[in-house]
C-alpha positions as semicolon CSV with decimal commas, in nm:
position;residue;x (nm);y (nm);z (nm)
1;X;7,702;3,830;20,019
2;X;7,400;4,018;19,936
3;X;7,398;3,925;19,559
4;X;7,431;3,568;19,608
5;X;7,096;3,528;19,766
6;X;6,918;3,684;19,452
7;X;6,700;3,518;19,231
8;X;6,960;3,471;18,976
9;X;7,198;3,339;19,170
10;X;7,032;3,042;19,270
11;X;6,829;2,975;18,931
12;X;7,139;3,051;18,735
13;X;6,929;3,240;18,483
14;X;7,023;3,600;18,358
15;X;6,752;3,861;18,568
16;X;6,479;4,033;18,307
17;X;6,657;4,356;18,329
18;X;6,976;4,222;18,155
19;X;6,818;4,199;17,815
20;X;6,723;4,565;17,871
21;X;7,083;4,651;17,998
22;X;7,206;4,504;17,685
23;X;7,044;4,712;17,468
24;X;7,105;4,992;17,639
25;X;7,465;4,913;17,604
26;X;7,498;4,843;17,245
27;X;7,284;5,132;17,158
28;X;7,537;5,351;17,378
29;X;7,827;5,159;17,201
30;X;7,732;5,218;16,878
31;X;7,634;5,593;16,891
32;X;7,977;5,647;17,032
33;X;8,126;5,470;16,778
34;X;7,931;5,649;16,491
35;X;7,965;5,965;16,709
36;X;8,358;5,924;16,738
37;X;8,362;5,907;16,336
38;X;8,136;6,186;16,277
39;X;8,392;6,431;16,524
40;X;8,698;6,262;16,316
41;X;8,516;6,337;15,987
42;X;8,427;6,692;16,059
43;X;8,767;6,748;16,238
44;X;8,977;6,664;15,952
45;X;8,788;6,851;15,670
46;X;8,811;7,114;15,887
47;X;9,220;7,069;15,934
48;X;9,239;7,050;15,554
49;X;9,132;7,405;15,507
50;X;9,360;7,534;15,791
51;X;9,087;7,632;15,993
52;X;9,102;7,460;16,347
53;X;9,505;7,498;16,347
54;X;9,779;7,718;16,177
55;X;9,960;7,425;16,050
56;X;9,791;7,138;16,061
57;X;10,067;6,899;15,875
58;X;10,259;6,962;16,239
59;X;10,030;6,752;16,401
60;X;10,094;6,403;16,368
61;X;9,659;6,327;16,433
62;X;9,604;6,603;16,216
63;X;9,789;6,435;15,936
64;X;9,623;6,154;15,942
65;X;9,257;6,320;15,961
66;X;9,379;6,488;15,642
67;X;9,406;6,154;15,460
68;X;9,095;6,001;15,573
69;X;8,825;6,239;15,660
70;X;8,605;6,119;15,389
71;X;8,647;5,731;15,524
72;X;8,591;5,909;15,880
73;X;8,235;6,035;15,690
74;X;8,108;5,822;15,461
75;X;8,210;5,459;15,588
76;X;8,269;5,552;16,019
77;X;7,972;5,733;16,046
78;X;7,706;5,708;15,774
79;X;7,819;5,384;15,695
80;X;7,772;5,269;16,099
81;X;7,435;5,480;16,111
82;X;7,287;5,284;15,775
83;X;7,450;4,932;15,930
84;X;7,282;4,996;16,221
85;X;6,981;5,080;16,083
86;X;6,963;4,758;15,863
87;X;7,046;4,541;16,133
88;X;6,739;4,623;16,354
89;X;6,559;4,589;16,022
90;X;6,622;4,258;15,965
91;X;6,659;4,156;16,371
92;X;6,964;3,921;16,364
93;X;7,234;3,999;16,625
94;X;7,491;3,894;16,321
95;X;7,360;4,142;16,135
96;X;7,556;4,394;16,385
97;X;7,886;4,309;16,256
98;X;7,874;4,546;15,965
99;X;7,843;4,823;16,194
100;X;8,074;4,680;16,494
101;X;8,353;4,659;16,198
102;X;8,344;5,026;16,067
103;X;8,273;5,160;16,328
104;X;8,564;4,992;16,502
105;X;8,775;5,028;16,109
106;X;8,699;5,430;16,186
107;X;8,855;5,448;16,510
108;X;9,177;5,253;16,333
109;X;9,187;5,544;16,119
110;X;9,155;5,828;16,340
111;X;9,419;5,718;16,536
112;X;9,652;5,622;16,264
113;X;9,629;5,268;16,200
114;X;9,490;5,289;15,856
115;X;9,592;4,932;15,687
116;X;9,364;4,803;16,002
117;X;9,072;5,045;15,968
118;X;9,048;4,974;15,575
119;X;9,062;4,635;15,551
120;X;8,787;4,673;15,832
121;X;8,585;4,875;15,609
122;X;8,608;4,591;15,330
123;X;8,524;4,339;15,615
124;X;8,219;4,570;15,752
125;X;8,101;4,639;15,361
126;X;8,058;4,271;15,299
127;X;7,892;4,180;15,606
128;X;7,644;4,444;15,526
129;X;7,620;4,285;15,200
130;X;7,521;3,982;15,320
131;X;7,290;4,141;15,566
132;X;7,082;4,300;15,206
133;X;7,136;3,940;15,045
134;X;6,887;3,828;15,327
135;X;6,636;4,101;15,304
136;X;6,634;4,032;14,903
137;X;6,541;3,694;14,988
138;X;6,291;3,830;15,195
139;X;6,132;4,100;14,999
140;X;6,220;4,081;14,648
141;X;6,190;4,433;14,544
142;X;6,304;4,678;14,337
143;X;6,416;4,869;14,625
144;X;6,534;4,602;14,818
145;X;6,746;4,504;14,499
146;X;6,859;4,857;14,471
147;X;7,012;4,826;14,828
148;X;7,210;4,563;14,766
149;X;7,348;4,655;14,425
150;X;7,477;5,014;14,662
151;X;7,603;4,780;14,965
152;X;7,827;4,610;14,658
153;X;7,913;4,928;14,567
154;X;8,048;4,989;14,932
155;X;8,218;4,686;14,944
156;X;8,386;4,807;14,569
157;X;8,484;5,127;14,722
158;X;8,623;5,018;15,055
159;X;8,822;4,760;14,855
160;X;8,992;5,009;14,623
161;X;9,054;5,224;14,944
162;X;9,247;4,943;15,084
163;X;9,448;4,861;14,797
164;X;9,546;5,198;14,826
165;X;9,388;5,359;14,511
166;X;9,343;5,762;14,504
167;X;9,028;5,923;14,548
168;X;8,934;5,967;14,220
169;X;8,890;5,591;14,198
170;X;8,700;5,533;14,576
171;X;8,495;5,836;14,584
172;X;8,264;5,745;14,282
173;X;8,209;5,399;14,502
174;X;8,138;5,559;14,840
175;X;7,903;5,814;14,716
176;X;7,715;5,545;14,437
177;X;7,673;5,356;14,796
178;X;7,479;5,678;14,980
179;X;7,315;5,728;14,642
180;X;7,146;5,414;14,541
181;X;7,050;5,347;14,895
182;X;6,899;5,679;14,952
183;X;6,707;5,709;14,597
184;X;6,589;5,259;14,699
185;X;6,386;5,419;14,989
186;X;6,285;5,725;14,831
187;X;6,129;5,432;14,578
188;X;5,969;5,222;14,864
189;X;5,838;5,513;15,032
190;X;5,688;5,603;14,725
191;X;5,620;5,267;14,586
192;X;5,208;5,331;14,602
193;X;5,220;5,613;14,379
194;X;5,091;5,613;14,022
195;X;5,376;5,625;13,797
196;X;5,378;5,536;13,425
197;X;5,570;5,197;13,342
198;X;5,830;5,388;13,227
199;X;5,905;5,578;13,549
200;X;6,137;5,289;13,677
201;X;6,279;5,184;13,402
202;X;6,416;5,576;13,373
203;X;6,513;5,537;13,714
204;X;6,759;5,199;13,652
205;X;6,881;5,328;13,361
206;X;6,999;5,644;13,536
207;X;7,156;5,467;13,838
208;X;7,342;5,184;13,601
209;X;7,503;5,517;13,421
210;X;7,554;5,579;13,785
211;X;7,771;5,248;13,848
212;X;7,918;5,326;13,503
213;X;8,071;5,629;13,573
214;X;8,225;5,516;13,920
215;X;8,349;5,197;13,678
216;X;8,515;5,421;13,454
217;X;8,630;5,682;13,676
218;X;8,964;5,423;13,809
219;X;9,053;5,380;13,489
220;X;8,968;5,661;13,259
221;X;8,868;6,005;13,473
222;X;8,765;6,254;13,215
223;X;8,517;5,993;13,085
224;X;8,383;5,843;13,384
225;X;8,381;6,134;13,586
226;X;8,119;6,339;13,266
227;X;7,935;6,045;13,276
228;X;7,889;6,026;13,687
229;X;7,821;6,343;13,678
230;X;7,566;6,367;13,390
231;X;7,376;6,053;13,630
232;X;7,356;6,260;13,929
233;X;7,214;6,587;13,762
234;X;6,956;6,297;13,576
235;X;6,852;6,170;13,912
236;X;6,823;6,500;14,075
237;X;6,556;6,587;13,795
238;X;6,398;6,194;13,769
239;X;6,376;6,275;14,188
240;X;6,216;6,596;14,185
241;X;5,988;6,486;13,898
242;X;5,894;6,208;14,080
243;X;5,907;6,179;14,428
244;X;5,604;6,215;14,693
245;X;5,805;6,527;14,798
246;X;5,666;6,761;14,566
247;X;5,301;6,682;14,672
248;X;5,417;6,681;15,084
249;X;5,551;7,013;15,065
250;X;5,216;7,127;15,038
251;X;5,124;6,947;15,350
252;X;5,191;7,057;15,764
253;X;5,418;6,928;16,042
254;X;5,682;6,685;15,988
255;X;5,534;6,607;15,678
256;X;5,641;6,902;15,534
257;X;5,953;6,924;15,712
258;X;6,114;6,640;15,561
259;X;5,979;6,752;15,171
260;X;6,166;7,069;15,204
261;X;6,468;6,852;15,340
262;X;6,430;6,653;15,031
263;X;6,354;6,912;14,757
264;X;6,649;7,132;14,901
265;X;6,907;6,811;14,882
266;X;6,768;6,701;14,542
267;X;6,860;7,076;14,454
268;X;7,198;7,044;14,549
269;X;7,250;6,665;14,399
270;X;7,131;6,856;14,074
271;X;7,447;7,107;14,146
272;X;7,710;6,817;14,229
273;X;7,655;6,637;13,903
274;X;7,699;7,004;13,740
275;X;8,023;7,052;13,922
276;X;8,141;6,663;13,896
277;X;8,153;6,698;13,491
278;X;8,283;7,024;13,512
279;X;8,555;6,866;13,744
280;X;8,604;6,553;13,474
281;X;8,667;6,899;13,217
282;X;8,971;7,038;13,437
283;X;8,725;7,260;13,638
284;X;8,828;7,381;13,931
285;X;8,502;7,238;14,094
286;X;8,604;6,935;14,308
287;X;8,501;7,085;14,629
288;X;8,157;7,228;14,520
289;X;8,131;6,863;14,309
290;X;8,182;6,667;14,636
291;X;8,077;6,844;14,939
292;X;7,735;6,967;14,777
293;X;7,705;6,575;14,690
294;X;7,803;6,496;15,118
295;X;7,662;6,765;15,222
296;X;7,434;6,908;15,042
297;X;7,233;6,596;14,954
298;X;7,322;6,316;15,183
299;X;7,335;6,555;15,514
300;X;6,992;6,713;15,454
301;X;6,859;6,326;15,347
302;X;7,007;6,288;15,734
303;X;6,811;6,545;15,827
304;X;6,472;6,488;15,681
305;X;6,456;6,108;15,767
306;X;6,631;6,142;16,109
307;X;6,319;6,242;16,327
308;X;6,120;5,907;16,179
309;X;6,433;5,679;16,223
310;X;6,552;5,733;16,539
311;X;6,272;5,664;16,711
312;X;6,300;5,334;16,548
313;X;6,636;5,242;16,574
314;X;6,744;5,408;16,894
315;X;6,400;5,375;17,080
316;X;6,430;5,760;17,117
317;X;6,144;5,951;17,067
318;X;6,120;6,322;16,958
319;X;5,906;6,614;16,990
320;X;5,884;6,730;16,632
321;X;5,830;7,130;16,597
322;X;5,955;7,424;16,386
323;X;6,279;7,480;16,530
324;X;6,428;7,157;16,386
325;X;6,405;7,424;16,040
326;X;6,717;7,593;16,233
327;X;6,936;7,368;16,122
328;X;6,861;7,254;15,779
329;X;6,871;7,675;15,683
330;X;7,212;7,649;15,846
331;X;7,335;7,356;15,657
332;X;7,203;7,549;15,333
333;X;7,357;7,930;15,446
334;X;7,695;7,759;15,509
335;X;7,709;7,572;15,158
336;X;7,619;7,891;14,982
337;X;7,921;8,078;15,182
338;X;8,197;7,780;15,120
339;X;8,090;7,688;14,780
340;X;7,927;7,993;14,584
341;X;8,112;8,294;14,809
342;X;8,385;8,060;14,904
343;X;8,546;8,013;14,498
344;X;8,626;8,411;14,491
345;X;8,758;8,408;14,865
346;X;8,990;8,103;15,051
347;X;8,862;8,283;15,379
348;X;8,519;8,249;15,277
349;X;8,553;7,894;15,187
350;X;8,713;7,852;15,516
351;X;8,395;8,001;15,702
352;X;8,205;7,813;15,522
353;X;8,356;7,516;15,622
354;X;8,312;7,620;15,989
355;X;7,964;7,643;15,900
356;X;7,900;7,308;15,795
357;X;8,048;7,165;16,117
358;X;7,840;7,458;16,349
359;X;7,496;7,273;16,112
360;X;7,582;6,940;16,197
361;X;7,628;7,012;16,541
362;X;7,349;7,233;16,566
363;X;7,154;6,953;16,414
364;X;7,265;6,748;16,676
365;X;7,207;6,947;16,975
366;X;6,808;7,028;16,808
367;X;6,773;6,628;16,814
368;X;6,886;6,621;17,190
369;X;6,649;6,869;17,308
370;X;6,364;6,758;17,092
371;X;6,428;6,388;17,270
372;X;6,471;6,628;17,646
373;X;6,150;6,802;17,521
374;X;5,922;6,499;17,439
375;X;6,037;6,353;17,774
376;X;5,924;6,651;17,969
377;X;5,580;6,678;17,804
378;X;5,549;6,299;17,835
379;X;5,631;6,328;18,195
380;X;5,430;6,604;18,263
381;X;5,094;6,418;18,139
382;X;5,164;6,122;18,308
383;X;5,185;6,324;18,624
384;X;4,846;6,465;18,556
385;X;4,672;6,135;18,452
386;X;4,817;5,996;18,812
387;X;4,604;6,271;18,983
């Protein structure tokens, strides 16, 4: 046969390209998996307002999107996307397991199985754990210590979820998780600033009332939920205050790009914590408090840091411009419609909804032509330089 006369075949060692073809491979597996989750996520919050079907509780998938479209969101596909993220950060194939399990814990879910995908989810939250125990011995940092005290909060809230504990006992968990590990690398990316001493201890102070809150919230609501939500509006302000942002802004290019991406979600973090205390009162403010918090905040943090870390995690590189704006004014129109407009009109909430998915994809569809785009103009120069 014509393969058994390769190279390989009589050296019994693995070509160069296989290496290559394994990356490729993960990389593809992964995305799908994260990919699968973020579809799940957005299909289910969407089911829960009635929008994609009359009567969604007649649909046996449907149902179970219902129950676990924030697990589809926050553990299958932000939780994959951070795992995946960490792993190539601290370069140990091990380190791969955190995302392999909720990734694979999301599809469990989606389909039904939800015993398997939590218990998953508690098995993918302490391997990523573990992964942040390394880079603590590492880098002993205030940020890197800040990402592992929100993986532990993962692990905490994908444990309740298992045990079978409502939301208003996981939630605090799963969000502290996106919280604290969003606000430890806005601190290392603005770790060379001048700050007075008392700066960071402001900071730990607000995010331990953060992890009091979601500590309280399981066992006493009203309480725990006023104090979470008196932590988020205090980081919102200790952010904007604070972070390089404010002094980017000013700046041109991507620069900017991702300030206004992080001024606009530190705007709407500042609304959530409004809206979570009002919830804690008997408000009728859950949606605004959570999906401004989701959305809102973590989906334009998506936004503003995706263009820097894909290129470094999926090896895909983009060609930045002003259209990638598109999308982020989106994801800001639709919240205003589902969460302002939407509380004097169920339709309006509904479009609203709709709106958040069209963003996301939107978003998604920008990324893949700014990858098509940077290829082309790549490819085009190369072609000249040749001549």
């Amino acid at each position: 046969m014509v393969g058994a006369a390769g190279p390989a075949a009589r050296t019994g060692r693995p070509t160069k390209t296989s290496p290559a073809r394994g990356r490729v491979f993960a990389r593809a597996l992964f995305g799908a998996l994260a990919g699968v989750s973020l579809v799940g996520g957005i299909a289910g919050g969407l089911w829960r307002l009635g929008v994609a079907v009359p009567d969604p509780l007649s649909f046996a998938a449907a149902g179970q999107l219902l129950l676990v479209h924030a697990a589809l969101m926050i553990c299958g596909f932000l939780g994959t996307a951070i795992g995946i993220e960490r792993a190539v950060a601290v370069k140990h194939r091990w380190a791969l397991a955190a995302p392999l399990a909720s990734g694979t814990g999301a599809l469990c879910l989606a389909f039904g199985q939800q015993a398997a995908g939590a218990w998953l989810g508690v098995a993918a939250a302490v391997f990523f754990l573990a992964v942040n125990a390394l880079v603590v011995w590492r880098q002993r940092a205030a940020h890197t210590l800040l990402l592992a005290v929100g993986a532990a909060a993962w692990v905490a809230g994908n444990l309740l979820f298992a045990l079978g504990r409502d939301g208003g006992a996981v939630f605090p968990w799963w969000f502290a998780f996106l919280v604290m590990t969003i606000a430890a690398e806005r601190l290392e990316m603005t770790r060379l600033m001048r700050r007075r001493p008392a700066a960071s201890l402001t900071l730990h102070a607000v995010l331990a009332l953060l992890l009091a809150g979601a500590a309280c919230s399981g066992l006493a609501p009203r309480a725990g939920g006023l104090v979470y939500g008196a932590a988020l509006a205090l980081l919102a302000v200790w952010l904007a205050v604070f972070d390089i942002a404010r002094r980017t802004v000013f700046t041109h290019g991507i620069s900017r790009y991702m300030a206004v991406c992080l001024l606009g979600g530190y705007a709407w973090l500042g609304i959530a914590g409004a809206a979570w205390a009002a919830a804690a009162l008997g408000g009728p403010t859950r949606d605004i408090a959570l999906h401004a918090l989701g959305l809102g905040f973590v989906i334009s943090m998506v936004m503003g840091h995706a263009p820097v870390v894909l290129p470094a995690i999926a090896r895909i590189k983009l060609r930045f411009g002003t259209f990638f704006y598109l999308p982020l004014a989106t994801l800001h129109l639709s919240l205003f419609v589902r969460l302002v407009l939407g509380s004097f009109s169920d339709p309006l909430r509904a479009a609203g909804a709709s709106l958040n998915a069209a963003a996301i994809a939107f978003f998604a569809v920008t990324v893949a032509g700014a990858a098509v785009a940077w290829r082309i103009q790549h490819g085009a120069e190369g072609a000249r330089k040749a001549r």
